[in-house]
Backbone as JSON Lines, residues from 0, in Angstrom:
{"i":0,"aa":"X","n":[26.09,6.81,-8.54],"ca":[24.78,6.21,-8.34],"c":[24.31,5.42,-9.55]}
{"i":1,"aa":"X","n":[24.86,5.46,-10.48],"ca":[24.58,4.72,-11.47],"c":[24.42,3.23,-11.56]}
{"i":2,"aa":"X","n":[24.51,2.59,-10.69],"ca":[24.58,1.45,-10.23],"c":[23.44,0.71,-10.0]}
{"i":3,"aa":"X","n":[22.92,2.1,-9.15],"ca":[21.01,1.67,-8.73],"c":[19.85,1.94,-9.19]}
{"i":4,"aa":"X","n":[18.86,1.23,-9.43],"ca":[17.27,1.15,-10.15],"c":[16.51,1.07,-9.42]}
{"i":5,"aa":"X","n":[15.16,1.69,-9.55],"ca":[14.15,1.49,-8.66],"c":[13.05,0.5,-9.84]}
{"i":6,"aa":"X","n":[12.68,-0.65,-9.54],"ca":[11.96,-1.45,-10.95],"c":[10.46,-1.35,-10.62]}
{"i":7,"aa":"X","n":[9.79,-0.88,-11.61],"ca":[8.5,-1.04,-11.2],"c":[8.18,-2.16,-12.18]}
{"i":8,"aa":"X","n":[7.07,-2.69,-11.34],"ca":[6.0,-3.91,-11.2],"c":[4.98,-3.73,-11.23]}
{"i":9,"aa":"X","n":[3.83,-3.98,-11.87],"ca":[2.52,-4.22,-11.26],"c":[2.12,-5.23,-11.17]}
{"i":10,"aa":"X","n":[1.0,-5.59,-10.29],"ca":[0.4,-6.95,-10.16],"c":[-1.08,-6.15,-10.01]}
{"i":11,"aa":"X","n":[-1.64,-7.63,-9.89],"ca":[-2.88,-7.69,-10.54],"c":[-4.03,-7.7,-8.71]}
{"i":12,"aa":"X","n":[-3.5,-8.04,-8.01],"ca":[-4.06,-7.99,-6.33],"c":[-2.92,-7.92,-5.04]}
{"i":13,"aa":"X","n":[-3.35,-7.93,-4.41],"ca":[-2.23,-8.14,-2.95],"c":[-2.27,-9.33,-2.78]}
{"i":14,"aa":"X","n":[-2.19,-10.41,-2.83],"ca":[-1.58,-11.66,-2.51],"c":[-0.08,-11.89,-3.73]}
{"i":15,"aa":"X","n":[-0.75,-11.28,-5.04],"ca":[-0.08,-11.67,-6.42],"c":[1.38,-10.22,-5.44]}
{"i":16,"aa":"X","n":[0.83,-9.28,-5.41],"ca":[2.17,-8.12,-5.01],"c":[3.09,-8.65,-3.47]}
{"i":17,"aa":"X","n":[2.63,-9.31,-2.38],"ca":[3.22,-9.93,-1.5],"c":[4.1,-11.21,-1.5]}
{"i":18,"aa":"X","n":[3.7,-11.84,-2.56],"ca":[4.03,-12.73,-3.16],"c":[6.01,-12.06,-3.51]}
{"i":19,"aa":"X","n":[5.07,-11.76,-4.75],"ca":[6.3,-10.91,-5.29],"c":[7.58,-10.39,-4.82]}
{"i":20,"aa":"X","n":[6.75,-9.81,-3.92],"ca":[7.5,-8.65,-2.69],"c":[8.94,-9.4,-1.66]}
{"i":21,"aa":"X","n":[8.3,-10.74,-1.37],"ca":[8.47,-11.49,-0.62],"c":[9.92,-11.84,-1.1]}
{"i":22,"aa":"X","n":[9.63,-12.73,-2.36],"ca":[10.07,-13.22,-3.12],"c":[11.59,-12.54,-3.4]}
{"i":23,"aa":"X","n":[11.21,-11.3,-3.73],"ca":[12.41,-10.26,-3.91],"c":[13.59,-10.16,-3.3]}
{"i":24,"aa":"X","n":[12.89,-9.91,-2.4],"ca":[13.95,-9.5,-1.01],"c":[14.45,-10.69,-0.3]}
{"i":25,"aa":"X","n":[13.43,-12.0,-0.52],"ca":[14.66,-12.76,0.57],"c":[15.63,-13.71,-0.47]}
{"i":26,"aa":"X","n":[15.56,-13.36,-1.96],"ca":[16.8,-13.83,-2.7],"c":[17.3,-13.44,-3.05]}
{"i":27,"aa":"X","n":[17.43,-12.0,-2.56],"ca":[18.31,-11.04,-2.68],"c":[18.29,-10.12,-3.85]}
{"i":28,"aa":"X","n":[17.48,-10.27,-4.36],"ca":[16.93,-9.36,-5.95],"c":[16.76,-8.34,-5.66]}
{"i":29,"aa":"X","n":[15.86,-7.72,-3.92],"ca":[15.87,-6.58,-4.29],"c":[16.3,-6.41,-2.62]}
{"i":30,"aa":"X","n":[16.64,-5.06,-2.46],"ca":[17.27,-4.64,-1.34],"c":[15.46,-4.17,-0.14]}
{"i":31,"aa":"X","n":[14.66,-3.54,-1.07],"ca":[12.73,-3.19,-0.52],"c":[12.43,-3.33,-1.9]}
{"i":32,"aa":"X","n":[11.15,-3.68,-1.2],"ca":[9.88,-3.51,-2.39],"c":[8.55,-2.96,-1.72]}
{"i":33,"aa":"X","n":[8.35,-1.64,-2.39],"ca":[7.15,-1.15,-1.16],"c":[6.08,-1.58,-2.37]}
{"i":34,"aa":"X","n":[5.1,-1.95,-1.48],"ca":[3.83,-1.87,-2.3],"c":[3.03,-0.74,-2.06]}
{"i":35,"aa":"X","n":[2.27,-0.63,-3.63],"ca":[1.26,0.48,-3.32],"c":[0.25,0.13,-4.07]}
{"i":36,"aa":"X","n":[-0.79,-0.07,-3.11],"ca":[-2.27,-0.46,-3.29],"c":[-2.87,0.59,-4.38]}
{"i":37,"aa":"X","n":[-3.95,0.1,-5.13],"ca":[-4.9,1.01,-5.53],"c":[-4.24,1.89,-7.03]}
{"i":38,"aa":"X","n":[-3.68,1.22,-7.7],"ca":[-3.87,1.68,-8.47],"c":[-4.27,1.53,-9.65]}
{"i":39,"aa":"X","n":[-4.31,2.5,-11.07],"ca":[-6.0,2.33,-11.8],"c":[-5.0,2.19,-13.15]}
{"i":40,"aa":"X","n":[-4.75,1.21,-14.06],"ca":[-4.0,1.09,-14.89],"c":[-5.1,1.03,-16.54]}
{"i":41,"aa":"X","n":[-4.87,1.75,-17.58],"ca":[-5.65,2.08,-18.85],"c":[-4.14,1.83,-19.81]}
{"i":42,"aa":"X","n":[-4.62,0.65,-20.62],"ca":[-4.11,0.11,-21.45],"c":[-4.43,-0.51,-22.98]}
{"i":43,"aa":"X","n":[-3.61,-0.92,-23.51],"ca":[-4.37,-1.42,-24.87],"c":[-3.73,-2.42,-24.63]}
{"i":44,"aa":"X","n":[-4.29,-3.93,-25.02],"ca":[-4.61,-4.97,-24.87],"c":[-4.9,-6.13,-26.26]}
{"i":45,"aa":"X","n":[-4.33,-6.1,-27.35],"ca":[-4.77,-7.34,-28.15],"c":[-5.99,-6.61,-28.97]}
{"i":46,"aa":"X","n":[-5.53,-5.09,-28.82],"ca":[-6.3,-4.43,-30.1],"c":[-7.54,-4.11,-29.04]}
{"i":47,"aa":"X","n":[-7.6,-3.9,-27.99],"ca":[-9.04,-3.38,-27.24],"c":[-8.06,-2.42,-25.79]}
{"i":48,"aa":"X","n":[-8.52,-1.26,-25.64],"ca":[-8.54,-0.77,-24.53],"c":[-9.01,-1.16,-22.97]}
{"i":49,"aa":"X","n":[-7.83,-1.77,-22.13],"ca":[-8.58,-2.16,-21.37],"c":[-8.57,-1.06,-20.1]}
{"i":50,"aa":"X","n":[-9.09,-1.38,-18.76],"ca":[-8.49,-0.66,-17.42],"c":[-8.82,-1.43,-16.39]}
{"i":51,"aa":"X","n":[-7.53,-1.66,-15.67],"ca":[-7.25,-3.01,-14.54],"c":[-6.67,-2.46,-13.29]}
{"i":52,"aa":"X","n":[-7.46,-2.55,-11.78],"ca":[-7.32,-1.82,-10.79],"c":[-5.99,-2.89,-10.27]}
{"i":53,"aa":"X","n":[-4.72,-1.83,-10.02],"ca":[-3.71,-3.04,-9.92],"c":[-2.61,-2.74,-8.79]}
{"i":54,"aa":"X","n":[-1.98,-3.17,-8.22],"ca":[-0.68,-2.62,-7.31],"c":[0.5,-2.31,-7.58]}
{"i":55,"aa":"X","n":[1.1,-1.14,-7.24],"ca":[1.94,-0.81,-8.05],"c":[3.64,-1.92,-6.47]}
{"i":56,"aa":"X","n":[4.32,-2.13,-7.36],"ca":[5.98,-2.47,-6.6],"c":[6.52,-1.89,-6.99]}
{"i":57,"aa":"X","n":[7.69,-0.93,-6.31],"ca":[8.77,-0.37,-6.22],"c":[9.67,-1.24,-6.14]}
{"i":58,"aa":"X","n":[10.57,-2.11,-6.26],"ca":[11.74,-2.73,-5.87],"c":[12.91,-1.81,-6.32]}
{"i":59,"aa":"X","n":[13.88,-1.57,-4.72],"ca":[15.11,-0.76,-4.77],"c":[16.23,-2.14,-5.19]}
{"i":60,"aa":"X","n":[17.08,-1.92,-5.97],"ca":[18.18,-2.94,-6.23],"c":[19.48,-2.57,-7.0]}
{"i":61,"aa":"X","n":[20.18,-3.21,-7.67],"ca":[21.28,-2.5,-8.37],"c":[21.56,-3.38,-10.01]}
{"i":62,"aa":"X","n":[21.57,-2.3,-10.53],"ca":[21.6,-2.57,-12.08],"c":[21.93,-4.09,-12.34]}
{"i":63,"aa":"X","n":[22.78,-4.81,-11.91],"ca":[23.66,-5.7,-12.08],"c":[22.56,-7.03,-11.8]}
{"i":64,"aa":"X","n":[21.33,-6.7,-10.81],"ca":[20.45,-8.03,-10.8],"c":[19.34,-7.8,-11.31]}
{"i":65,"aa":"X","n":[18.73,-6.95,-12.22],"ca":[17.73,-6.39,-13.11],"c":[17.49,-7.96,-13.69]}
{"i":66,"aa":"X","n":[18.58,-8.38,-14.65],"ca":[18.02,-9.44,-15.49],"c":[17.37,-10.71,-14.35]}
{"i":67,"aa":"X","n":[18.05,-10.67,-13.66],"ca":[17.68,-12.19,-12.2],"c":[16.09,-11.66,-11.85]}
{"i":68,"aa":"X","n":[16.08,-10.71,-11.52],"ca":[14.83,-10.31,-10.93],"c":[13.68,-10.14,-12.22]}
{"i":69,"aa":"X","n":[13.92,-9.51,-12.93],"ca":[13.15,-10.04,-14.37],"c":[12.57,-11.53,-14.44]}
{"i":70,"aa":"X","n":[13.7,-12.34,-14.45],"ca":[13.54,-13.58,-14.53],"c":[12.67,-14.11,-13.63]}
{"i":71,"aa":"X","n":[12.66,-13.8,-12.8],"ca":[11.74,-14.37,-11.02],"c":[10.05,-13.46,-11.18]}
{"i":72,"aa":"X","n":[10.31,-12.39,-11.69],"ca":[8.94,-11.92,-11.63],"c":[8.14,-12.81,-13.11]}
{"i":73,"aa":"X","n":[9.03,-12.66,-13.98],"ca":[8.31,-13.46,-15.2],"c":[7.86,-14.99,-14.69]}
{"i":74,"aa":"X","n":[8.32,-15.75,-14.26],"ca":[8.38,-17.13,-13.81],"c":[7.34,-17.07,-12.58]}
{"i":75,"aa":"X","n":[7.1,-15.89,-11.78],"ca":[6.32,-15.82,-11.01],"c":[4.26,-15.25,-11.44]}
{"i":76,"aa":"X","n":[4.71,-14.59,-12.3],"ca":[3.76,-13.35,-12.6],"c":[2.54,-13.98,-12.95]}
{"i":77,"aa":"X","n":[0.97,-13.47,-12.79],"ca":[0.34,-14.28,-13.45],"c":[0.02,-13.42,-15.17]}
{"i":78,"aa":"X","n":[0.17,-12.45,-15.7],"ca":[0.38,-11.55,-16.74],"c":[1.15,-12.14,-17.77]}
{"i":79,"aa":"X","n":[0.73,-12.48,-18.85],"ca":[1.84,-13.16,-19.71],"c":[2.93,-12.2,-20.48]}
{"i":80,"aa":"X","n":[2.51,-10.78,-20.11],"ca":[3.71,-9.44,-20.14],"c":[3.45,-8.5,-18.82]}
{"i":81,"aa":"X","n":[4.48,-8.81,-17.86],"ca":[4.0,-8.22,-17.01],"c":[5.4,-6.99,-16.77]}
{"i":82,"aa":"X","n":[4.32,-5.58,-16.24],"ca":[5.35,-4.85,-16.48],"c":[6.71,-4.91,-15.65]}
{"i":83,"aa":"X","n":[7.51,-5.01,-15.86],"ca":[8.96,-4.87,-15.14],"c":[9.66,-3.71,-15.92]}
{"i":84,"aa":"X","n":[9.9,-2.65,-15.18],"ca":[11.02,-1.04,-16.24],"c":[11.85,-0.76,-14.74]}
{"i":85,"aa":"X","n":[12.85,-0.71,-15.36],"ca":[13.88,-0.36,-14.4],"c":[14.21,1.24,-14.36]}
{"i":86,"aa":"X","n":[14.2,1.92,-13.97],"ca":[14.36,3.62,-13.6],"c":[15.88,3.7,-13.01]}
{"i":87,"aa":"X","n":[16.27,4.41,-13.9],"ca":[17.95,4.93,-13.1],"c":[17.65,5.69,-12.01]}
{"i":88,"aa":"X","n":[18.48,5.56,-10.75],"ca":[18.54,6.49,-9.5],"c":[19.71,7.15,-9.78]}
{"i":89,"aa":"X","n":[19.14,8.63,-9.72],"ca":[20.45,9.54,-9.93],"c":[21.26,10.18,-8.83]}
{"i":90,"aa":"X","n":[20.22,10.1,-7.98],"ca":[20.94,10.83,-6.59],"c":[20.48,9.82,-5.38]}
{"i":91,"aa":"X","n":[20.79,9.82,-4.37],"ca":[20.47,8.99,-3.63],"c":[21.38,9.27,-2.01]}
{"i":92,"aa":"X","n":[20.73,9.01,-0.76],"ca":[21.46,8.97,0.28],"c":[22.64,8.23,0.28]}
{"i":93,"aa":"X","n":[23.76,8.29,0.53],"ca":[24.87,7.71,0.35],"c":[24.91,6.19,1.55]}
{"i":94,"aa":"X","n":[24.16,6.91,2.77],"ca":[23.93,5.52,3.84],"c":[23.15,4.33,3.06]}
{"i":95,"aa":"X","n":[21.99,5.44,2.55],"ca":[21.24,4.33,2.09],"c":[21.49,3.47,0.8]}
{"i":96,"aa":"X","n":[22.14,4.53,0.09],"ca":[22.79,3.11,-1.0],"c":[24.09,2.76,-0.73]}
{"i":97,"aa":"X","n":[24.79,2.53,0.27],"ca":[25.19,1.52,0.76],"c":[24.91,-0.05,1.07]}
{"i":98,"aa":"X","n":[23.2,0.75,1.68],"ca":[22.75,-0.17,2.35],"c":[22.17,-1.35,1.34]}
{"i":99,"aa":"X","n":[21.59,-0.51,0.52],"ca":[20.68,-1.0,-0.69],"c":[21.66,-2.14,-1.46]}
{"i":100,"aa":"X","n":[23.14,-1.69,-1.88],"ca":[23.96,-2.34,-2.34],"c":[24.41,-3.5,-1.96]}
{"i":101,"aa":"X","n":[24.26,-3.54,-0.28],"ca":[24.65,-4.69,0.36],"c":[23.74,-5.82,0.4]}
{"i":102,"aa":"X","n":[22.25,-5.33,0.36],"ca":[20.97,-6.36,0.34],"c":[21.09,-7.13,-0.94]}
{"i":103,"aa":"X","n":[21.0,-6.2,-2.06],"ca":[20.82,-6.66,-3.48],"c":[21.88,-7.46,-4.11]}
{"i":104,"aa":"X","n":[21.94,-8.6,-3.14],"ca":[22.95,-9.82,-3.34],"c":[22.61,-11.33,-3.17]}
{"i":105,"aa":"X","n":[23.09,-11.62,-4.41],"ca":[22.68,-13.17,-4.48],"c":[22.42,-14.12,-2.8]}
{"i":106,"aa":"X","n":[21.83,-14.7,-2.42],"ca":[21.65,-15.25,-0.92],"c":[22.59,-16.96,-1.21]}
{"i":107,"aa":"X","n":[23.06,-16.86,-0.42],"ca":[23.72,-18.27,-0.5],"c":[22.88,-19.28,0.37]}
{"i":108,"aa":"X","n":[23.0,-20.64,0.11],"ca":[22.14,-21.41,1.24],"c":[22.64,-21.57,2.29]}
{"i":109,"aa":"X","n":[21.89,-21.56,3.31],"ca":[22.19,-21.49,4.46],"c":[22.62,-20.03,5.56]}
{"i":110,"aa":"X","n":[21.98,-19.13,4.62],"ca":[22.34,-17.57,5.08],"c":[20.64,-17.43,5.84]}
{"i":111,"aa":"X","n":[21.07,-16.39,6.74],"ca":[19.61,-16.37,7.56],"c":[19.5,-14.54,7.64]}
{"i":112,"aa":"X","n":[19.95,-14.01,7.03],"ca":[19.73,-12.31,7.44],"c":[19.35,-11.87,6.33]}
């Protein structure tokens, strides 16, 4: 299982996390990306404490497109550091990271699935 990461994201609203989300999965960066509304982020900020109600992304994918998908959320993000941390998956359904493995692939043009 070493192969696979779950990356968290936050964004800043649901258009900015659908966006994202979107984005992910149909270029193959990530296999899902669930969103989860509502959450309450406390940070330090440029020497001030801030706290920013924000959405959290899950994106399931595999080690190997971390840097691509990095790249797409930075180029996308409106955060001029926005969080992207990749989490090792240690155990995992074997169907499902199959499945996961097969999504989290570059899309060629002219592919429609």
């Amino acid at each position: 299982m070493d192969d696979l990461v779950e990356v968290r994201i936050t964004a800043p609203d649901d258009s900015v996390a659908a966006r994202l989300a979107a984005a992910l999965v149909d270029e193959g960066l990530a296999a899902c990306v669930q969103i989860v509304p509502g959450i309450r982020s406390v940070y330090r900020w440029e020497g001030q404490v801030e706290v920013a109600d924000e959405h959290l992304l899950l994106a399931k994918t595999i080690a190997a497109r971390f840097d691509a998908l990095a790249e797409r959320v930075r180029a996308e993000h409106p955060y001029d550091v926005p969080e992207i941390l990749a989490i090792p998956v240690t155990h995992s359904d074997e169907a499902y990271a199959a499945w996961l493995r097969s999504e989290a692939t570059p899309r060629s043009a002219g592919r429609t699935s």
